[in-house]
N, C-alpha and C positions, 0 to 999 in steps of 0.2 A: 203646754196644753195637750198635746201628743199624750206624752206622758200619764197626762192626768186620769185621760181616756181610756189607755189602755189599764190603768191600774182601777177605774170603776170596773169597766169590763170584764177583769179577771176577777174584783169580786163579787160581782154578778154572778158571774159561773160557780163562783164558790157555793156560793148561798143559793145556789139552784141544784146543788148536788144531789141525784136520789140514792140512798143504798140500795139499792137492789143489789141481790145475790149477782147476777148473772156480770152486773157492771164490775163488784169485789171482786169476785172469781178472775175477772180476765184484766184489774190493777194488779193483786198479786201472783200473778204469772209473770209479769213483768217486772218486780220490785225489785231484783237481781240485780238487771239492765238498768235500772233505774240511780243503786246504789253504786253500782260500778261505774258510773258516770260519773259521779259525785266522788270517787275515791280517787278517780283517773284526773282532776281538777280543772274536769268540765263541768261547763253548765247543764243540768240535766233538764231545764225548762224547754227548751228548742226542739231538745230530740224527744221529751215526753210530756208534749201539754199536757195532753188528756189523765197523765198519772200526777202532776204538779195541781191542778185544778181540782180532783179528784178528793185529792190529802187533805186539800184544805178546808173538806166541806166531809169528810167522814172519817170520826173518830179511831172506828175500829182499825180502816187502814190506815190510819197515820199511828196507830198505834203499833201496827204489825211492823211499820216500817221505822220507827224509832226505833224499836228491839233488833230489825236489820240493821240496822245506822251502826249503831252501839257495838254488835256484834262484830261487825266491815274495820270498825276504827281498831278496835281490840284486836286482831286479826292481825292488820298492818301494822300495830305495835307489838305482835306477837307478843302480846298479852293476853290470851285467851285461858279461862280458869280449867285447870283440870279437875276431871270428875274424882274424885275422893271414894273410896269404897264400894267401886263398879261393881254391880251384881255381873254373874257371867251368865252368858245366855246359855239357854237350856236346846244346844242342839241331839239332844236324845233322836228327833225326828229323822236325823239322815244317817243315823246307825241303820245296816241294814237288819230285816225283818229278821229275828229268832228263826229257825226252822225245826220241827220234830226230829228227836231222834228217829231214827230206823228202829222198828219195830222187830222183834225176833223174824219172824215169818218174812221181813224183808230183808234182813240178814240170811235166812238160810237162802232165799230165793237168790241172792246176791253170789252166794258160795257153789251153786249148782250150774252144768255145764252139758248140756242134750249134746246128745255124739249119734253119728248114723246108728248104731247098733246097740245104744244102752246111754249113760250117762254120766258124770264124776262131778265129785262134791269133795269141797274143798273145804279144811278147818282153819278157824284162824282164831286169836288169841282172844277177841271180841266173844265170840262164840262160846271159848270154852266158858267164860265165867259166865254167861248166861246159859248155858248147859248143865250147870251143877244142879246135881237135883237136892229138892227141896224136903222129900219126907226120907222115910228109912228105907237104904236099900232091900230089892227081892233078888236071889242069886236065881239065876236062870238059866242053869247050865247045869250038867250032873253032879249028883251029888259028890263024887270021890271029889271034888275041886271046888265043893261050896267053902271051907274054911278057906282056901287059897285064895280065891279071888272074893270075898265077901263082901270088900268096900267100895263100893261102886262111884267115880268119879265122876263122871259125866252121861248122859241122857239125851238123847235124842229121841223123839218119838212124836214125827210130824202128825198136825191132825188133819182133817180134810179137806180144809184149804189148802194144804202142803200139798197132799198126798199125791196130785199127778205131776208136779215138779220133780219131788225128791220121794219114791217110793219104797224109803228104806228105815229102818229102825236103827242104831247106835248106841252101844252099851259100851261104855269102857268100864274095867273093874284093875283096884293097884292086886299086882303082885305079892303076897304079903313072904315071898320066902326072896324077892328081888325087889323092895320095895321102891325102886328108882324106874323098877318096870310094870309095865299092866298090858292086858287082856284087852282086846279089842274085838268087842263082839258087832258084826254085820249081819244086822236081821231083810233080806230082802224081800218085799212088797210088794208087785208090780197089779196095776187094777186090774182084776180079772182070772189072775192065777191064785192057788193056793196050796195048800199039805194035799196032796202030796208031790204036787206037778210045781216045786219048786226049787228042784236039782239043778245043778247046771251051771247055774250064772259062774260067769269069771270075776272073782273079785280080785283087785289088784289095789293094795294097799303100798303109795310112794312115798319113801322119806329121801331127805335131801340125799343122801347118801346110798341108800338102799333100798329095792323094793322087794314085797310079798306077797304072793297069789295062794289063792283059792278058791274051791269050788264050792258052789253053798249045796248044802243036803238036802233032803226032801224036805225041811223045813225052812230053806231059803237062807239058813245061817253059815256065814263063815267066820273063822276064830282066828284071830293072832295072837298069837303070844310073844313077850321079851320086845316089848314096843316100849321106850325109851317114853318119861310121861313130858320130860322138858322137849319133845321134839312133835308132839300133840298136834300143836298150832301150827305146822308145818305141813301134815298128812293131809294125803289128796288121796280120794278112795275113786275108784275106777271100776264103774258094773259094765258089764255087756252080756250078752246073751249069745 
């Protein structure tokens, strides 16, 4: 009679079951505990009325929980079906962010070096192919040495956002009677001076091996000649005043 009692009882409970959300929500949270009781070959009634009583009065969870069941058994029989033709995830997201190259103007600003008494600017291999100029060389030197030096290689000629970093011009032109060499013309700039109060500066052009001074003329230019054009990206030019 016990018995009987208790199993009216429990379907009482059944047939009183409400779904609400809030009751679902907090069955399976525990379906876990529930099946793992069940796998472990206990009774899971004792330790989860409230999820026993529950199942048997709302579909939805008794249905979440057959699909655990099923899964729990396959598992323990290490029978669980491999996925066939997995798509692979798209982690694009945790590459990091592309960033801009450097801009000319922050390359040259990159290559330039304030000294107490003047400045030095440095080339690098970077540079020179973004220094090639673009239209038809203009020879800017006298004439007996315009056939000589006619082919102008590289170009420098900051604009005004440069101009108080790096206040100098750069002209290289090849050799054409040593064409393995060129002409390294430094046009100096500084804001404020001009022709003819532009004598003076020490220019010191360094290569790994050897260096070359000069003094620029009343028009702020200094000239090198028999400058090696493979040793370019290595020159470090040197102003002071």
């Amino acid at each position: 009679m016990a018995d009987e009692r208790t199993t009216h009882k429990q379907l009482r409970a059944a047939l009183q079951v409400t779904g609400d959300d809030a009751t679902c929500a907090a069955v399976l949270e525990e379906l876990d505990g529930y099946v793992a009781a069940q796998m472990d070959g206990r009774d899971p009634f004792p330790l989860f009325p409230h999820i026993a009583t529950h199942l048997d009065g709302c579909l939805t969870c008794a249905a979440a929980y057959g699909r655990l069941y099923r899964l729990a058994l396959a598992d323990q029989a290490d029978a669980l079906p491999s996925l066939q033709n997995a798509r692979q995830p798209n982690l694009s997201f945790l590459l990091p962010t592309p960033t801009a190259a450097p801009s000319l103007v922050d390359r040259l600003r990159m290559g330039v070096e304030k000294l107490e008494n003047g400045w030095s600017f440095r080339l690098s291999a970077e540079l020179l192919t973004l220094l090639q100029p673009q239209g038809a060389p203009i020879p800017l030197r006298a004439s007996s040495t315009e056939e000589r030096y006619a082919e102008l290689l590289l170009a420098l000629e900051p604009t005004e956002e440069l101009q108080a970093d790096l206040p100098l011009k750069v002209l290289v032109y090849r050799d054409a009677l040593a064409p393995t060499d060129c002409l390294v013309e430094v046009w100096v700039q500084p804001h404020g001076r001009a022709w003819p109060h532009l004598a003076g500066f020490v220019v010191t052009l360094q290569l790994p091996d050897r260096t070359h001074q000069q003094i620029t003329n009343p028009w702020g230019v200094a000239a090198f000649e028999h400058i090696p054009i493979d040793n370019l990206d290595t020159v470090t030019l040197t102003i002071t005043d």
